[in-house]
N, C-alpha and C positions, 0 to 999 in steps of 0.2 A: 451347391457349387459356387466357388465365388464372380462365375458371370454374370449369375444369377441372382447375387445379392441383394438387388434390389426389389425384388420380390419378397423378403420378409417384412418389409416397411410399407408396401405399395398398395394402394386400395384396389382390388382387384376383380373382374368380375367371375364366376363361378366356371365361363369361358376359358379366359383369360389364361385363371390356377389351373384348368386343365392341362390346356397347351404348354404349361413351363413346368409340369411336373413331368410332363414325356419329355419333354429338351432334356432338362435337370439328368432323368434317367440317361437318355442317351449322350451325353456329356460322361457324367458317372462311369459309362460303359464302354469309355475308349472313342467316343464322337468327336472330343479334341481333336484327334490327328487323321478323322474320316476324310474321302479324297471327295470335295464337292460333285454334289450330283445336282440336277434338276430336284425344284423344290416337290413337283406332284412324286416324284419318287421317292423323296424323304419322308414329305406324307403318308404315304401308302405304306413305308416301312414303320413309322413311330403309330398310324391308328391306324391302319391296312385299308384307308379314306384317301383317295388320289389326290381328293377335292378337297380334304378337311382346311388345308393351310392356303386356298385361294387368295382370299381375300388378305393374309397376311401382311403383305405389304403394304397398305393403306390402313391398317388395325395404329390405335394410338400407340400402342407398345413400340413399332418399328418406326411409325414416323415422330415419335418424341427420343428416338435412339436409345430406347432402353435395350432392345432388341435387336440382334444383329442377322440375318439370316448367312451370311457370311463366318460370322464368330460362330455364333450359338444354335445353328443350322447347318451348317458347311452345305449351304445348296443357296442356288443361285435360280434368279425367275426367268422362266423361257416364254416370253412373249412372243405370241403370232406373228407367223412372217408378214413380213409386207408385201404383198402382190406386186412387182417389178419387171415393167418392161425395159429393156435395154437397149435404144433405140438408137444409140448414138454415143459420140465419145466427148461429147461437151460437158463441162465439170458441174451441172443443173440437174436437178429433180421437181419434176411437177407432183404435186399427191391432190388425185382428183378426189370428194368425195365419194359419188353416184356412180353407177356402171355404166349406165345411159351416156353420161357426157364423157367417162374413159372412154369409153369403144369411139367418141367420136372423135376424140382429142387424139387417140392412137392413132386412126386413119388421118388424120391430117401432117401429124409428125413424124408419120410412116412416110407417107410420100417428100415430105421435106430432104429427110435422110437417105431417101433415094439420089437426091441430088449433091447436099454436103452433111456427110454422120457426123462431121466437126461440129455443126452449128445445134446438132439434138440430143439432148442428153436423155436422162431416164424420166420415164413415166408411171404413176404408182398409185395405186386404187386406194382409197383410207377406206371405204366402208365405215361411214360414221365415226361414233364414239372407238371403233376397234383401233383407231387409226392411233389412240394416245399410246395405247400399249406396243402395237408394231410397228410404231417409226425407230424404238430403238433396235428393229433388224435390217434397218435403214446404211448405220452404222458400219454392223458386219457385215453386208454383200459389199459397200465401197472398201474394206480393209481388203475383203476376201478377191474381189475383182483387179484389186488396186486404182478403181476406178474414182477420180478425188474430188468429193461433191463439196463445191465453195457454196451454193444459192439452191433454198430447197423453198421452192414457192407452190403456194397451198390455193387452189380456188374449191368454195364450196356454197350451201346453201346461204343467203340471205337473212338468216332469221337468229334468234337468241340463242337457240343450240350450237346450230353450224359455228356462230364466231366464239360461241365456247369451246370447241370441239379444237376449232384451230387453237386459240390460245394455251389451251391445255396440251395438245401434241408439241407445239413448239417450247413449250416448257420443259418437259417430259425429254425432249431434243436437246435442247440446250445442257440440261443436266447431266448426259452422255456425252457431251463434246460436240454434238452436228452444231452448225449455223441453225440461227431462230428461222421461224416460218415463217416467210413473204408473204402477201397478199399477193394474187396474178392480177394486176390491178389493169392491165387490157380486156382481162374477161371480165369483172368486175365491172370496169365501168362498162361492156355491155350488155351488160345481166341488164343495169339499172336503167334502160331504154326500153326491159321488155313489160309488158305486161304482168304488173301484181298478183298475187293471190289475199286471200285471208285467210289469218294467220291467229292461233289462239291469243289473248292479251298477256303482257306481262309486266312485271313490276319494272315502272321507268329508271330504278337506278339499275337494276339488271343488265337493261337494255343499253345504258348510257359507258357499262363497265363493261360489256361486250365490242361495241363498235370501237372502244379504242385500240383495236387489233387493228383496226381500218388506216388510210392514210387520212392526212386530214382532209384531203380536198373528194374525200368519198362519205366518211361518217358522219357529215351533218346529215344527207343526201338520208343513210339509211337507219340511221335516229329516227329521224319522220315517219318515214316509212313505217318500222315497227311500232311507231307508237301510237300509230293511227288502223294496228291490228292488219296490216298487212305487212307480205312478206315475197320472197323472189326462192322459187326453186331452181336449181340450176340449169336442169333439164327444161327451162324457158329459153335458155338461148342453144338453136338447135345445130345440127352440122355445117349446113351451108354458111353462117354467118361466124363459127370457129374459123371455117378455112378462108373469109374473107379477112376476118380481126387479125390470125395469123400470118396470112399473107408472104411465106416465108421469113418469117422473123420467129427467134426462140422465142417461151414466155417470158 
């Protein structure tokens, strides 16, 4: 098929020519004018594998755009929701990593919103790494609610994951249209009052391309930190000192 054409030229792996001789076919068989589905359902229809075309999106074929899943799929990826609470009608999103500091962060902005829902907006669990693929259903609940998020600030762990973790969400955001990921730079800076942990070692340019997610007046502060093999979990700074930091003020 001439979507496809670049597969007769292309070095390919034995993977690869799998997966585009089933497109190929279902192209061939009227997939042009198919009406977009969820991609695990195309999957499941082209190798009867829910799972086969997970990873697709991140495969070189789609991120060098030889591949369209759009064009040459008619399916589109349904990323995990976002766990969203609705706390308020302020145009701000916080996305906590941990569970432990949501549950505490909700009781504190729970009770805020008792007083002005103006001043609180939504609050949003990332669950780690899950958090890069379900911020773009960040997106759809503000279309769906009409609810209009300008500032979507991000607190999470201390260490060379966590500020990959944010970097990469807020990219992943960005690409969809949200505003980039803020640092909550009031929890932040009292994460770095609490007591360290140790933390596996990592390579210092790593670590140097990580914190620049930070403000400048925080990542020299946690440059050191990491490079001296320690690191600040978040669930270090506990409830009573959220709801002093917060104090009625949004993040």
């Amino acid at each position: 098929m001439d979507e496809l054409e670049f597969a007769a030229t292309a070095v390919l792996s034995p993977a690869e020519r799998n997966i585009l001789v089933r497109i190929n076919d279902f192209l061939r068989d009227g997939g042009r004018t198919a009406e977009p589905i969820p991609l695990r359902e195309r999957s499941y229809q082209l190798f009867q594998n829910e799972k086969r075309l997970d990873n697709l999106t991140e495969s070189r074929l789609v991120v060098s755009g030889l591949l369209s899943l759009e064009t040459h799929l008619r399916a589109f990826a349904t990323p995990p929701p976002l766990p969203i609470v609705e706390l308020g009608s302020a145009p701000w999103a916080l996305i906590v990593e941990n569970v432990a500091t949501f549950t505490s962060l909700r009781s504190v902005l729970r009770h805020m919103a008792t007083a002005n829902r103006a001043e609180v907006g939504w609050l949003c669990l990332g669950s780690g790494k899950l958090v890069i693929q379900s911020i773009a259903s960040l997106a759809e609940r503000s279309v769906e609610t009409g609810h209009r998020i300008v500032t979507i600030s991000y607190f999470g762990d201390l260490d060379v994951e966590g500020l990959e973790i944010a970097q990469r969400a807020s990219d992943r955001g960005i690409s969809i249209g949200l505003p980039p990921l803020q640092p909550a730079v009031q929890l932040y800076e009292a994460l770095l009052q609490r007591p360290d942990r140790e933390a596996e070692p990592a390579d210092p340019l790593r670590i140097q391309a990580a914190a620049r997610w930070l403000p400048e007046e925080l990542a020299p502060m946690v440059v050191t930190m990491l490079l001296s093999n320690r690191c600040l979990r978040q669930e270090a700074l506990p409830l009573p000192m959220i709801r002093k930091i917060l104090s009625g003020d949004s993040p």
